[in-house]
C-alpha positions in Angstrom: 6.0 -45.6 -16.1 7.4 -42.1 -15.6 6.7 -42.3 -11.5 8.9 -45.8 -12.1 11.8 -44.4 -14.2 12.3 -41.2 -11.5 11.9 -43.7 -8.3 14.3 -46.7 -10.4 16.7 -43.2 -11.2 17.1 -42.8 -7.6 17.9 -46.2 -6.5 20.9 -46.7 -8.9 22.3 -42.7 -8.5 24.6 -44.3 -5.7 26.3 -46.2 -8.6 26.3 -44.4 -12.2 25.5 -41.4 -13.5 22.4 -41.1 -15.9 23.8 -39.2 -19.0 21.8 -36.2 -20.2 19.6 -37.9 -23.5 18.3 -40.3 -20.3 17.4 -37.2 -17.9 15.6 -34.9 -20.8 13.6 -38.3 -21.6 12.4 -38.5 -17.9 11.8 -34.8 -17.8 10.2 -34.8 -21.1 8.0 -37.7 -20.1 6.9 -36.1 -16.7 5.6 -32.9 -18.7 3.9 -35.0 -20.9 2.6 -36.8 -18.7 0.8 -33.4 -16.9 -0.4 -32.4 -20.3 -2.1 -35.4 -20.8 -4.0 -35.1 -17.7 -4.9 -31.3 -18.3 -6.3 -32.4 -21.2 -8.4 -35.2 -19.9 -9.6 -33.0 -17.7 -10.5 -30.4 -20.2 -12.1 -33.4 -21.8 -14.3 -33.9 -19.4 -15.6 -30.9 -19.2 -16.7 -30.3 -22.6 -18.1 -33.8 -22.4 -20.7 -32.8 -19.5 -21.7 -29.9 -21.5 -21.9 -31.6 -24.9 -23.3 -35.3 -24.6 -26.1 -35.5 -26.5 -24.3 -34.0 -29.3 -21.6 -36.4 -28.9 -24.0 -39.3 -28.8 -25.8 -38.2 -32.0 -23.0 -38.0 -33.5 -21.4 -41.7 -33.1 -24.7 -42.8 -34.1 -24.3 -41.4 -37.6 -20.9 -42.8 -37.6 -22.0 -46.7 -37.4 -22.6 -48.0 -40.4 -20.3 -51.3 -40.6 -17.1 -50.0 -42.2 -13.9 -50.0 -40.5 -13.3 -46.6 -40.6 -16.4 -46.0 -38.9 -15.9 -48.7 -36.4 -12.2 -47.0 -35.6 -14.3 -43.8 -35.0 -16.5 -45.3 -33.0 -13.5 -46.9 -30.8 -11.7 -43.5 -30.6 -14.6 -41.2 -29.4 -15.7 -44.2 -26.8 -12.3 -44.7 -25.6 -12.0 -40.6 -25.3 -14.6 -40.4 -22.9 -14.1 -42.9 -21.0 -10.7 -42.0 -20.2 -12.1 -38.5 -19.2 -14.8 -40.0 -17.2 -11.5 -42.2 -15.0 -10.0 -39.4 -14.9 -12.4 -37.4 -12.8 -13.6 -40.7 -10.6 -11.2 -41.2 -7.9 -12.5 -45.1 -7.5 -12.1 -45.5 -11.3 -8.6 -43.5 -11.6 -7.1 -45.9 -8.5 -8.4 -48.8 -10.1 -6.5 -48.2 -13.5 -3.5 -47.2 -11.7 -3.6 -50.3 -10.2 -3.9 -52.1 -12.8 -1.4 -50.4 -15.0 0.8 -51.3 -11.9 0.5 -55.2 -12.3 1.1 -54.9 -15.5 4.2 -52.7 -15.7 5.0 -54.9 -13.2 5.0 -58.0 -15.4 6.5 -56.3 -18.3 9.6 -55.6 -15.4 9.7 -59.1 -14.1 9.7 -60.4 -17.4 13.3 -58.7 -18.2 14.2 -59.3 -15.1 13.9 -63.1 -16.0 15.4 -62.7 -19.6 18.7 -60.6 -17.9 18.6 -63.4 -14.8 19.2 -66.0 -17.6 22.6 -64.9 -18.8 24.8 -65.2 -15.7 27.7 -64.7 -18.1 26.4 -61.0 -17.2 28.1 -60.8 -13.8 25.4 -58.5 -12.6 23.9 -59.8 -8.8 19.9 -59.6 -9.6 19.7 -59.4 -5.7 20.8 -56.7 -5.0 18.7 -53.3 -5.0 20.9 -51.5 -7.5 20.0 -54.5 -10.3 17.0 -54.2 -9.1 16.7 -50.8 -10.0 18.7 -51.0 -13.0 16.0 -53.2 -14.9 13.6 -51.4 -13.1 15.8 -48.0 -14.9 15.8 -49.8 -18.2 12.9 -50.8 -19.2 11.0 -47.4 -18.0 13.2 -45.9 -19.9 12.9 -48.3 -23.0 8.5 -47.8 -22.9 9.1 -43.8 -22.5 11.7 -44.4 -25.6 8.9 -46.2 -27.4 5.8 -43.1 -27.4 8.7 -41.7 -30.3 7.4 -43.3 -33.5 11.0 -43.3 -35.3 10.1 -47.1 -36.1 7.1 -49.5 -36.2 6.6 -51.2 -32.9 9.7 -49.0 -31.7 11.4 -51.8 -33.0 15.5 -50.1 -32.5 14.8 -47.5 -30.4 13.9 -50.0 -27.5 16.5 -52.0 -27.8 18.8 -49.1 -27.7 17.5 -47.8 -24.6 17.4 -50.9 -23.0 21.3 -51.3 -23.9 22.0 -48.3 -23.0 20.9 -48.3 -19.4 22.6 -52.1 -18.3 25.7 -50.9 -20.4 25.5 -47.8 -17.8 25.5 -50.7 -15.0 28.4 -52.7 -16.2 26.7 -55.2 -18.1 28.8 -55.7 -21.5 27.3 -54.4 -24.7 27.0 -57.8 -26.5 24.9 -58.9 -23.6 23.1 -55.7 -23.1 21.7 -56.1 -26.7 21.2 -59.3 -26.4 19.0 -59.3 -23.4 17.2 -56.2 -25.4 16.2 -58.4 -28.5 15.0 -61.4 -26.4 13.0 -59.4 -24.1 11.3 -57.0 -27.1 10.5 -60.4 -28.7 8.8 -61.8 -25.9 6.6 -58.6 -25.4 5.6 -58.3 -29.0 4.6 -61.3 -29.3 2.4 -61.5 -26.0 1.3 -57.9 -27.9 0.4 -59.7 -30.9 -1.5 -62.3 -30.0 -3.4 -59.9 -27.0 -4.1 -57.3 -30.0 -5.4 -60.3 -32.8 -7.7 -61.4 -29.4 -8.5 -57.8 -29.1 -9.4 -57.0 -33.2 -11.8 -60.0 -33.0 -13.7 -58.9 -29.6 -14.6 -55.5 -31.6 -15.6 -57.0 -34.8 -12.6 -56.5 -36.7 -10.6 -58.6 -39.2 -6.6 -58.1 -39.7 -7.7 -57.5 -43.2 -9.8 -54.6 -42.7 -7.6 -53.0 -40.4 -4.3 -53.5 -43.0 -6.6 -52.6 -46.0 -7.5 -49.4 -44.6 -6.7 -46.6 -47.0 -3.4 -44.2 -44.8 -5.2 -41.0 -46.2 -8.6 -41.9 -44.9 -7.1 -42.1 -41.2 -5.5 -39.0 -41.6 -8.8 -37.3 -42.0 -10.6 -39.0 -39.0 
């Protein structure tokens, strides 16, 4: 999403100018994005040199509860994403698929702004293109901030902020926002209730959770 936001910045520079909270977030986002890596990679390493402990360890971790199985979820999911990390075949396939579905998550606000032609922006041409392209990279990086649940707000306020930028009026902008965070939440919400039931969870074991108890995992 970070690669899409600097190549989608580049395509509409001919026509605005990105203000500065819009840069730092692309430039935050790109360091992040190398930490995260460096530490995949560091990962990785400690993971060849400590497997059997690791395994002995998620062993005594099962024992039915949720908190267990959320430990059980995090330490898999940790090594796996080190061991993609270090297998070209593996790493091209996930960037591929993240890809296809970045892509989707695009295409679907490109529907949602196509919808309003009251909008008077031309979705053929390469700057609209880019401009949803722009705005919704910018509304996911927006998101990783956890100022509200589901980055319900700060979204939306990206999202506005960017087709504002492009000429699209404000009431639009925000409208096109809403529709198109609804849309994605819900897909997110029924894809996550599949999800909870594939690993043997129930939405009441995951809300019942005690807050304090995940701090200390």
């Amino acid at each position: 999403m970070t690669f899409i936001a600097i190549l989608a910045s580049s395509g509409v520079a001919s026509r605005l100018e990105l203000t500065p909270w819009m840069e730092s977030l692309i430039k935050f986002s790109g360091v992040a994005v190398l930490l995260f890596f460096a530490a995949l990679f560091i990962l990785s390493y400690r993971e060849s040199r400590n497997k059997k402990k690791v395994k002995e360890k998620v062993h005594k971790n099962i024992s039915g509860e949720p908190l267990s199985k959320m430990k059980e979820f995090a330490s898999t999911f940790i090594r796996q994403m080190s061991v993609v990390a270090v297998r070209p075949g593996a790493f091209l396939a996930v960037v591929a698929s993240s890809l296809l579905i970045w892509g989707m998550d695009i295409f679907t606000c490109f529907l949602v702004l196509k919808a309003f032609p009251a909008a008077g922006v031309d979705m053929t041409s390469t700057f609209s293109i880019s401009l949803v392209f722009l705005a919704v990279a910018l509304g996911n990086i927006a998101k990783t901030f956890p100022i509200t649940p589901g980055a319900i707000g700060t979204y939306e306020v990206a999202l506005t902020a960017v087709f504002v930028l492009g000429g699209v009026r404000p009431e639009l902008a925000f409208t096109v926002a809403v529709i198109d965070h609804i849309i994605k939440n819900s897909i997110t919400l029924l894809g996550g209730g599949l999800a909870l039931s594939e690993l043997g969870f129930r939405w009441r074991e995951v809300l019942s959770t005690n807050t304090d108890t995940l701090k200390g995992m």
